[in-house]
ZAVODREN-614743 format. One record per residue: x, y, z of N, C-alpha, C in turn; chain. Coordinates in Angstrom, 1 decimal, always signed. Layout:
BEGIN
   n_px   n_py   n_pz  ca_px  ca_py  ca_pz   c_px   c_py   c_pz chain
      X      Y      Z      X      Y      Z      X      Y      Z     A
...
***
This chain:
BEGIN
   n_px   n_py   n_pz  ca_px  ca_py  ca_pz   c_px   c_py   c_pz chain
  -72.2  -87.0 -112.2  -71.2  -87.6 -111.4  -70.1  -86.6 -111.1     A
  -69.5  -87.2 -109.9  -68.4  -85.8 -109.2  -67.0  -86.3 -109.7     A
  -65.8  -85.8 -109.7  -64.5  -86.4 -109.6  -64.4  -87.3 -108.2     A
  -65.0  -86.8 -107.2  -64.8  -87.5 -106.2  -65.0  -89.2 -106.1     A
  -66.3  -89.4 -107.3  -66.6  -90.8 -107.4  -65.6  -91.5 -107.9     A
  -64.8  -90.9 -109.0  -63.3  -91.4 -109.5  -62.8  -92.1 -108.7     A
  -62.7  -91.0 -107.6  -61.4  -91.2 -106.2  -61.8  -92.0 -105.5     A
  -63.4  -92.2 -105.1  -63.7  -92.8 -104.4  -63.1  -94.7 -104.9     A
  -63.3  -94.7 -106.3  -63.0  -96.2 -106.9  -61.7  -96.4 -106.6     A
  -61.0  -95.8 -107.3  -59.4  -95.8 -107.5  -58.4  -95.7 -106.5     A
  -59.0  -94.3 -105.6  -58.5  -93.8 -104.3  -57.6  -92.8 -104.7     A
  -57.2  -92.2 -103.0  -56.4  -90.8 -103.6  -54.9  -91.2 -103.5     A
  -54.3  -92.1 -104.1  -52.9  -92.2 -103.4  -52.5  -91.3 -104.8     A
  -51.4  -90.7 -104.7  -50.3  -89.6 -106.0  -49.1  -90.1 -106.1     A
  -48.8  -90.1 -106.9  -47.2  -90.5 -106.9  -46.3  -89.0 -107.1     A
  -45.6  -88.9 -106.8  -45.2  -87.4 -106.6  -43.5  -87.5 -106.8     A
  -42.8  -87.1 -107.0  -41.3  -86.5 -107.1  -41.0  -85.3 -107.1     A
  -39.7  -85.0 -106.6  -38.8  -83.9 -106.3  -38.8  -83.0 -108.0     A
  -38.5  -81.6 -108.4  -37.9  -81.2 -109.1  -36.5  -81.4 -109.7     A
  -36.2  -81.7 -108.3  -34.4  -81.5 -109.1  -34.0  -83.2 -109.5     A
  -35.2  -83.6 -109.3  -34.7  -85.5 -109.6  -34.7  -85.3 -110.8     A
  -33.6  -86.3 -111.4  -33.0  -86.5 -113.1  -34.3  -87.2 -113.7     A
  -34.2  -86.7 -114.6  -35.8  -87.5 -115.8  -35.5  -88.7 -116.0     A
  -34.2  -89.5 -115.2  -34.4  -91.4 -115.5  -35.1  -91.9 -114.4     A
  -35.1  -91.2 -113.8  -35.8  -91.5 -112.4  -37.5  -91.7 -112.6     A
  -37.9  -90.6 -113.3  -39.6  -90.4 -113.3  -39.3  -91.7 -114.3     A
  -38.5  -92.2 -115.7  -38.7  -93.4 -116.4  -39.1  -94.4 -115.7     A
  -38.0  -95.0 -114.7  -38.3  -96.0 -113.7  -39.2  -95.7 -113.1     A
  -40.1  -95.2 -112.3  -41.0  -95.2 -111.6  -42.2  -95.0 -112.4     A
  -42.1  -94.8 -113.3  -43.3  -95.0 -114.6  -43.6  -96.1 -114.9     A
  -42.6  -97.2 -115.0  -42.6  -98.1 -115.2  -42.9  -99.2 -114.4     A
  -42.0  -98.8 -113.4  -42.3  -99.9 -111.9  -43.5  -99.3 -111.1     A
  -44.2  -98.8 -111.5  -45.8  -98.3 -110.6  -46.5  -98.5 -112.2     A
  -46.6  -98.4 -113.3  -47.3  -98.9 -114.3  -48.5  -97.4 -114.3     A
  -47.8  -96.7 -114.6  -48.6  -95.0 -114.3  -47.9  -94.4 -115.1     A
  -48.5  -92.9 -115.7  -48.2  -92.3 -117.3  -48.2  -90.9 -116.9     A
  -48.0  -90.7 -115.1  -47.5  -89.1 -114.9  -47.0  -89.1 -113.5     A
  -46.7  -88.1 -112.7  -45.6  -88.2 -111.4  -46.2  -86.2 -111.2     A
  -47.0  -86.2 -109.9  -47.1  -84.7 -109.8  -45.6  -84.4 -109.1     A
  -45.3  -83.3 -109.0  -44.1  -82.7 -109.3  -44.3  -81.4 -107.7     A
  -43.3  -82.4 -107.1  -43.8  -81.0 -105.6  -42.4  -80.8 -104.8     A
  -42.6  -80.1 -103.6  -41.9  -79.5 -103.3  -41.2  -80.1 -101.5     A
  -40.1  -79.7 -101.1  -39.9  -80.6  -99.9  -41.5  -80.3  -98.7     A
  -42.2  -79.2  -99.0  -43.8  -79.3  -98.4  -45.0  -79.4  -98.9     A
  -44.4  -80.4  -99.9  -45.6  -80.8 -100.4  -46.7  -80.1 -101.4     A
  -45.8  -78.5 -102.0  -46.6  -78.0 -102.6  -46.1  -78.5 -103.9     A
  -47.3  -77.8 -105.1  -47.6  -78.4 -106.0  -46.8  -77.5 -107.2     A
  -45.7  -78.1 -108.3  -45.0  -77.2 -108.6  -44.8  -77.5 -110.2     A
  -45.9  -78.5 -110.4  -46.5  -78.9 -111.8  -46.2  -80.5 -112.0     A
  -46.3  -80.9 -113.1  -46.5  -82.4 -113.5  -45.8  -82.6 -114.6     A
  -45.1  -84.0 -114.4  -44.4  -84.2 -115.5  -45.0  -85.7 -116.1     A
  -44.9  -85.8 -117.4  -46.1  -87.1 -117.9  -45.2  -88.0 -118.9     A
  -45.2  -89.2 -119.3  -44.8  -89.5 -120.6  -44.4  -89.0 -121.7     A
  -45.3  -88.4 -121.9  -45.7  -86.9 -123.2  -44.4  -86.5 -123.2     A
  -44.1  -85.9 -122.0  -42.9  -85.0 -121.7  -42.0  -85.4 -121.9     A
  -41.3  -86.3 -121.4  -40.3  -87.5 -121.9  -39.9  -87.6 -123.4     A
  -40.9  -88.0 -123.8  -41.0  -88.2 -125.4  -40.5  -87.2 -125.9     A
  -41.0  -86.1 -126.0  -40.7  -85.0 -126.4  -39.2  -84.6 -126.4     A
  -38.8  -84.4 -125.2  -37.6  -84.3 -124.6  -36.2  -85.1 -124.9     A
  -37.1  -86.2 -125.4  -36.3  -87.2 -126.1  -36.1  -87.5 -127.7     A
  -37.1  -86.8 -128.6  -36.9  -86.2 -129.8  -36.2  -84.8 -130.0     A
  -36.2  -84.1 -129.0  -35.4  -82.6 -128.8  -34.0  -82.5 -128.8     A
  -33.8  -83.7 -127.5  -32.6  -83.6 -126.8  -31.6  -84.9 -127.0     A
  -32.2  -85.9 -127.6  -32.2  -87.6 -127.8  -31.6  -87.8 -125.9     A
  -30.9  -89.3 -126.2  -30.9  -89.7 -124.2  -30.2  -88.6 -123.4     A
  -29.7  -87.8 -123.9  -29.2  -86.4 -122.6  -30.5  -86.3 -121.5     A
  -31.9  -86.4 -122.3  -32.7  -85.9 -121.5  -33.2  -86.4 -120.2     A
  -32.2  -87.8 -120.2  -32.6  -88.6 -119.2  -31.5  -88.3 -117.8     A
  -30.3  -87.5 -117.8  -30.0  -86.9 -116.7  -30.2  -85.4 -117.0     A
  -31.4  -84.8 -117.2  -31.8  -83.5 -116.9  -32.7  -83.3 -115.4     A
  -33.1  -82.5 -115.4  -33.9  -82.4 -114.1  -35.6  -82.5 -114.5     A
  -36.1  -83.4 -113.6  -37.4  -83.2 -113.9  -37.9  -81.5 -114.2     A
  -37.1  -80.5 -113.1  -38.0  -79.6 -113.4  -37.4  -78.9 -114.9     A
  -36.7  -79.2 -115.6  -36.2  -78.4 -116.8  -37.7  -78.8 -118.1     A
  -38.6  -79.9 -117.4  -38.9  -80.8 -118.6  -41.0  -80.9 -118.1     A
  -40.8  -80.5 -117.0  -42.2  -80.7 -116.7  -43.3  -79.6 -116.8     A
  -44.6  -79.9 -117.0  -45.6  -78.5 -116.9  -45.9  -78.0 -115.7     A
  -45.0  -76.7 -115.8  -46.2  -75.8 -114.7  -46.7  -75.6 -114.4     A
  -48.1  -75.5 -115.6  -49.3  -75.3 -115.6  -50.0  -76.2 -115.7     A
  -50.4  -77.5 -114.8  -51.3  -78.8 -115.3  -52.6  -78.2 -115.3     A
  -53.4  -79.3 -115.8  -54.9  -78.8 -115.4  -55.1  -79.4 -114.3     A
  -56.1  -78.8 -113.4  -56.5  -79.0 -112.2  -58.2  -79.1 -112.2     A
  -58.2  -79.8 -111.1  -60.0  -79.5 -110.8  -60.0  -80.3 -109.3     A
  -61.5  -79.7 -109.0  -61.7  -80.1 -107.3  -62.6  -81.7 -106.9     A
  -62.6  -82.0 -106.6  -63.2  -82.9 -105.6  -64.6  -83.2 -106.6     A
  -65.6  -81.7 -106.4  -66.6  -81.6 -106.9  -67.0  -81.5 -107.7     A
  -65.9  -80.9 -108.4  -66.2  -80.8 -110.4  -67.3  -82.0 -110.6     A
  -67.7  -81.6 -112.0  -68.7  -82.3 -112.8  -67.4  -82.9 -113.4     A
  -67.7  -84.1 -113.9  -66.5  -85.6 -114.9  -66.8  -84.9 -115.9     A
  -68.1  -84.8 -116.9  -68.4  -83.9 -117.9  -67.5  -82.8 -118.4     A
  -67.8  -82.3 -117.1  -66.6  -80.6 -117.2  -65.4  -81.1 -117.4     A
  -64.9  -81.8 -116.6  -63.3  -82.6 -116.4  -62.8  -83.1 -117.8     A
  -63.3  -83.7 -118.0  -63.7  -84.5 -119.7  -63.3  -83.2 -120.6     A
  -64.3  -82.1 -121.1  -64.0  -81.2 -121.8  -63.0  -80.4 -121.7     A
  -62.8  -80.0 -120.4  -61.3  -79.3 -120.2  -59.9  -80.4 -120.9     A
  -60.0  -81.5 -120.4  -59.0  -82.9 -121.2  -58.7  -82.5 -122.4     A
  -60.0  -82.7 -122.9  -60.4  -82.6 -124.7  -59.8  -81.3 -125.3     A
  -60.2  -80.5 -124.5  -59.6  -78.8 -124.8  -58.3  -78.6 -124.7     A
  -57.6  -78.7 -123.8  -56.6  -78.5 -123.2  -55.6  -79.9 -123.6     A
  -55.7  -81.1 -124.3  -55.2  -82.3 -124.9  -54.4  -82.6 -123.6     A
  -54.7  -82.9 -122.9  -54.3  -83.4 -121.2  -55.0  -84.6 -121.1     A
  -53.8  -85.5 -120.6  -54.5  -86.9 -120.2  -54.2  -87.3 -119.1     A
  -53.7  -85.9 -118.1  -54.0  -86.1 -116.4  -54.4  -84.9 -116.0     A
  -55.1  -84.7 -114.9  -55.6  -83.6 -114.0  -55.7  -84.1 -112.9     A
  -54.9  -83.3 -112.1  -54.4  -83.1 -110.6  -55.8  -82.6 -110.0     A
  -56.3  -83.5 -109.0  -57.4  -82.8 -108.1  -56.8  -82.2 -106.9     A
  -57.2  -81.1 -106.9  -56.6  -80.0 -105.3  -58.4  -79.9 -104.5     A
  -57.9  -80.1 -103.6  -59.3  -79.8 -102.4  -58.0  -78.6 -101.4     A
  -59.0  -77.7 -101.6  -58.4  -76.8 -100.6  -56.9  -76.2 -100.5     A
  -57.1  -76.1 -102.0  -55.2  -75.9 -102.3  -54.2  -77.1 -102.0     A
  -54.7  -78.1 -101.5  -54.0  -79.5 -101.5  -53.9  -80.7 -102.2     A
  -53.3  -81.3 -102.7  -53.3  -82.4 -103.5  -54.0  -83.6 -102.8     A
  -55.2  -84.0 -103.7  -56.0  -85.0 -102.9  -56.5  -86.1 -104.3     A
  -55.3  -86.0 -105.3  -55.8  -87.2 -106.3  -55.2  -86.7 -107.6     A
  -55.3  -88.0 -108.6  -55.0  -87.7 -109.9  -56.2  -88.0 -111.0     A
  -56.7  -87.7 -112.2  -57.5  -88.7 -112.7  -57.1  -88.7 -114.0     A
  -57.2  -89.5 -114.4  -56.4  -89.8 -115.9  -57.9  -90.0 -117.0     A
  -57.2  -89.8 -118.4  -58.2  -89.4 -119.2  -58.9  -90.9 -119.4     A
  -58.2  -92.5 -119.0  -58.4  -93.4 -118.9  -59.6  -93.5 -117.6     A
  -59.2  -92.6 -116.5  -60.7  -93.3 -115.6  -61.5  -92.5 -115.7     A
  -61.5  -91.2 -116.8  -62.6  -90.3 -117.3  -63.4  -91.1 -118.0     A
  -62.7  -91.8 -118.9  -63.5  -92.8 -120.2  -64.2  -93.7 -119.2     A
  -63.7  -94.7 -118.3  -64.1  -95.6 -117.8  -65.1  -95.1 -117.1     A
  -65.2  -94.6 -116.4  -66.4  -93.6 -115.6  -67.4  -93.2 -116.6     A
  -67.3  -93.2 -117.5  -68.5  -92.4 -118.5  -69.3  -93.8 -118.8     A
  -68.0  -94.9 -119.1  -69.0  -96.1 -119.4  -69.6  -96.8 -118.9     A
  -69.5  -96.6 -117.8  -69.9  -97.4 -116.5  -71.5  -96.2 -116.4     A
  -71.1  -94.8 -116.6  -72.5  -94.0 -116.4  -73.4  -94.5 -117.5     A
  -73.2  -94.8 -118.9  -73.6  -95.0 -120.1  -74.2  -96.5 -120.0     A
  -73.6  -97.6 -119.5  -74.1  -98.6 -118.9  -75.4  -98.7 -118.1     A
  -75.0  -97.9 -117.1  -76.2  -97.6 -115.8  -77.5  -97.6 -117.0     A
  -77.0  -96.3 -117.5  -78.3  -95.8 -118.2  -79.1  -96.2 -119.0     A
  -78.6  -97.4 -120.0  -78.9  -98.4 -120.6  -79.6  -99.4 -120.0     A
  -79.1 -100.2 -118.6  -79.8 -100.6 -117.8  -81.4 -100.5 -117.4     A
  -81.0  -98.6 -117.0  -82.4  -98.5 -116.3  -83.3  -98.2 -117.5     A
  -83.1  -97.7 -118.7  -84.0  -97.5 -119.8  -84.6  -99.1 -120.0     A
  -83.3 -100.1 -120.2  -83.8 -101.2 -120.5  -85.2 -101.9 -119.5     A
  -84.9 -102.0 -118.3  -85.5 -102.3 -117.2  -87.1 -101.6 -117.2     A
  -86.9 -100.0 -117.6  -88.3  -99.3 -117.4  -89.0 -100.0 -119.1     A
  -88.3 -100.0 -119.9  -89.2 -100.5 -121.4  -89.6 -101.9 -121.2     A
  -89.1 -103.1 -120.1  -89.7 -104.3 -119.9  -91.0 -104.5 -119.0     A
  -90.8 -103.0 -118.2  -91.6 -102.8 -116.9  -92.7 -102.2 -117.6     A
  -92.8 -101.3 -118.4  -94.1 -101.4 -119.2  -94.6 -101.9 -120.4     A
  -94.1 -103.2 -120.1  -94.6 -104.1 -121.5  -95.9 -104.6 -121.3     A
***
């Protein structure tokens, strides 16, 4: 299975914020969209890293509530993980696991075209693992 089938379920909408917005801001909107990251772009929409929960937390054992009028960009990753459209979930999955990332930003053509969280990684595997259980079951009745 592709990342694309993710997107296809979920869809590609991103929730996105400015750099220079204060880190109470990504709180609220964490909260009032019920979502656990905010990609992080630019007035054209380029991609200039991600800021997650994680981040927060952190920021907030570092700095205690100061950290909540800092700037998202003082506090967010640079470097997210990324992958395409067509990636293998498998592959996506392992990079997660490797990299301890529980979002990756899909780019199609250097453009932001989705998010997938390590939540619709799991969900996707079970739904594959299901399938498969199915059709095993179905072919062991079929030659009884």
């Amino acid at each position: 299975m592709k990342v694309a089938s993710i997107l296809a379920g979920k869809g590609s909408r991103v929730a996105t914020i400015r750099p220079s917005a204060p880190v109470s801001q990504a709180v609220k909107r964490f909260h009032a969209e019920s979502i656990g990251a905010l990609v992080v772009t630019d007035t054209h929409e380029a991609i200039l890293g991600l800021i997650t929960e994680r981040d927060i937390v952190h920021g907030l054992a570092e700095q205690g509530r100061a950290v909540l009028e800092r700037r998202i960009e003082e506090l967010m990753n640079r470097r997210p993980g990324t992958c395409a459209p067509d990636d293998d979930i498998k592959s996506v999955m392992a990079t997660m696991t490797r990299r301890r990332l529980r979002h990756v930003v899909v780019l199609e053509a250097g453009r932001l075209a989705g998010i997938v969280s390590i939540g619709d990684v799991v969900k996707n595997r079970l739904d594959e693992m299901a399938l498969e259980a199915n059709v095993l079951r179905d072919a062991y009745i079929a030659n009884r």
